[in-house]
C-alpha positions, 0 to 999 in steps of 0.5 A: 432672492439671491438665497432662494436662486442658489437654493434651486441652483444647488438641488439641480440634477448632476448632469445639470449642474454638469451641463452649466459648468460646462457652459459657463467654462465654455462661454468664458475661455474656450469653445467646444465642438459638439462632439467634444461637449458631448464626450465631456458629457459621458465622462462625467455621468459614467465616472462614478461607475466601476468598470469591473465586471459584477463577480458570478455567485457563489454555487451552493455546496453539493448535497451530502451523501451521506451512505459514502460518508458512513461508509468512509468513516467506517473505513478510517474507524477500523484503521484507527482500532489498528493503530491504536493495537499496534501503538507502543504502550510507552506512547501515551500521547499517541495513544490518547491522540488515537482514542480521541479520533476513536470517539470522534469517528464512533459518534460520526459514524452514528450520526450518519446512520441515524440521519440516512434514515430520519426524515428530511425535516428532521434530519436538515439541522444533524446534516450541518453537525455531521459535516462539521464533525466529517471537516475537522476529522478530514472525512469525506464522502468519497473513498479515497483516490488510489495511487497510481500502479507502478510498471508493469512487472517482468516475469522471469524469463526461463531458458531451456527445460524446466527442472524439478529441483532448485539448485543451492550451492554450498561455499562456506568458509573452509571448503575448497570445493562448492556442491550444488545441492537440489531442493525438490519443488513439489511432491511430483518433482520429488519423485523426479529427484530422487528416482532418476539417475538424470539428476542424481548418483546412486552415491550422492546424499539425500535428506528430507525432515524427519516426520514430517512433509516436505521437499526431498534435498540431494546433495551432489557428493559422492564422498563416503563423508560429508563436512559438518558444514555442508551437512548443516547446509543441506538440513537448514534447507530440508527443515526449511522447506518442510511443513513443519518450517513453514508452520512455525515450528523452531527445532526439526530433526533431519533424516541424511543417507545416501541416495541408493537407500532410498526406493519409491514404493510400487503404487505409493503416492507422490513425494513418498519414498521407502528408506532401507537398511542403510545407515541413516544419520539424524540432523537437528535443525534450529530454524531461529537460531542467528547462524541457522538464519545466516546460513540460508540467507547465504544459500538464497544469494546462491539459488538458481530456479 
């Protein structure tokens, strides 16, 4: 009888076996008001609960576009054919590491375009593939972010008349006097330069590379002589600003006379110009040569338009 009595006891409802506890705590030591009681009540049936709220789902991946990744993939695939050209041959693990992500971006690159244009049924299965593969070589299907533009650049302001001409001035080491020395900017302003009594004496020098397009140079000397270093100066200039210097070519020969041996002919075409019989001395010019690049770069610290 006692056995079966704290069998039904024991297969009670826990807010029961609550209820009697409570009771028998009550009717033993303390009485409850009903309010109270039915606190007691709530704590214990909500207790077991967890008071945090449920976390929200997770939302499924966006779908993969699967053109943008073809085409930056692409993209990378010809940076690193670039890479791999420009890589010293003595770096052999750059060079292997290079031709790896060749390969891995090769095989995505076919993979992307196969799969745009299977069918859907086919094509779920090579999808995950090609979004593993695009993961672990960093390959999204956007193109990249690009960086944001610096400021705004300035443009020189010019003050006063424009001129034909750039102006260099020669201070070697040496010489107790600069010269300027004028380099015509385009054709017309050759004309300019070496035609109007504006910007030259009839007993300046003039030179201009021999054979070839390219600014007229006028050195402001009057001197019946120019020292070698002026000279080589105002050639290194000519021979620069030629077409044959900007084509590459290393050796240029240089014409050097004085500016009242040179005459525009009637109806000729801009920059050209006619030599008389003045003496005309010639000038070779080595534009790789260390001192020839030396001596521009000093000239290009004095240039002034």
């Amino acid at each position: 009888m006692l056995i079966s009595r704290f069998m039904q006891f024991s297969l009670l409802s826990p807010f029961l076996r609550t209820r009697v506890s409570v009771l028998s705590f009550t009717s033993s030591s303390h009485c409850f008001p009903d309010h109270k009681f039915k606190q007691i009540i709530m704590k214990r049936k909500f207790s077991s609960f967890s008071s945090d709220p449920p976390s929200p789902p997770t939302p499924p991946p966006p779908p993969l576009n699967l053109k943008g990744l073809r085409t930056e993939a692409q993209r990378q695939l010809d940076r690193t054919h670039k890479k791999l050209f420009k890589a010293s041959p003595s770096n052999l693990e750059k060079i292997s590491e290079l031709q790896l992500r060749l390969k891995q971006l090769t095989e995505l690159v076919a993979l992307a375009s196969s799969s745009s244009s299977s069918s859907s049924s086919s094509s779920s299965s090579s999808s995950i593939d090609i979004q593993t593969l695009a993961t672990s070589l960093g390959v999204t299907d956007q193109p990249p972010v690009p960086p944001p533009r610096g400021p705004k650049r300035i443009k020189q302001v010019v003050t006063g008349p424009r001129r034909p001409f750039r102006e260099y001035v020669s201070n070697s080491s040496g010489e107790s006097v600069s010269l300027s020395i004028y380099v015509g900017k385009r054709a017309e302003d050759n004309d300019e330069l070496s035609t109007n009594s504006k910007y030259r004496s009839g007993r300046d020098w003039w030179l201009h590379a021999v054979g070839s397009p390219g600014s007229h140079v006028v050195v402001r000397c009057e001197d019946s002589e120019l020292s070698d270093e002026v000279c080589l100066d105002a050639a290194s200039l000519a021979a620069r600003h030629s077409k044959l210097g900007t084509s590459g070519t290393n050796v240029i020969k240089v014409s050097l006379t004085k500016v009242s041996n040179v005459s525009k002919p009637t109806g000729a075409k801009p920059g050209l110009v006619y030599l008389g019989s003045q003496t005309v001395r010639t000038i070779r010019v080595d534009l790789s040569n260390s001192n020839t690049l030396e001596r521009l770069e000093r000239l290009d610290s004095t240039v002034v338009g």
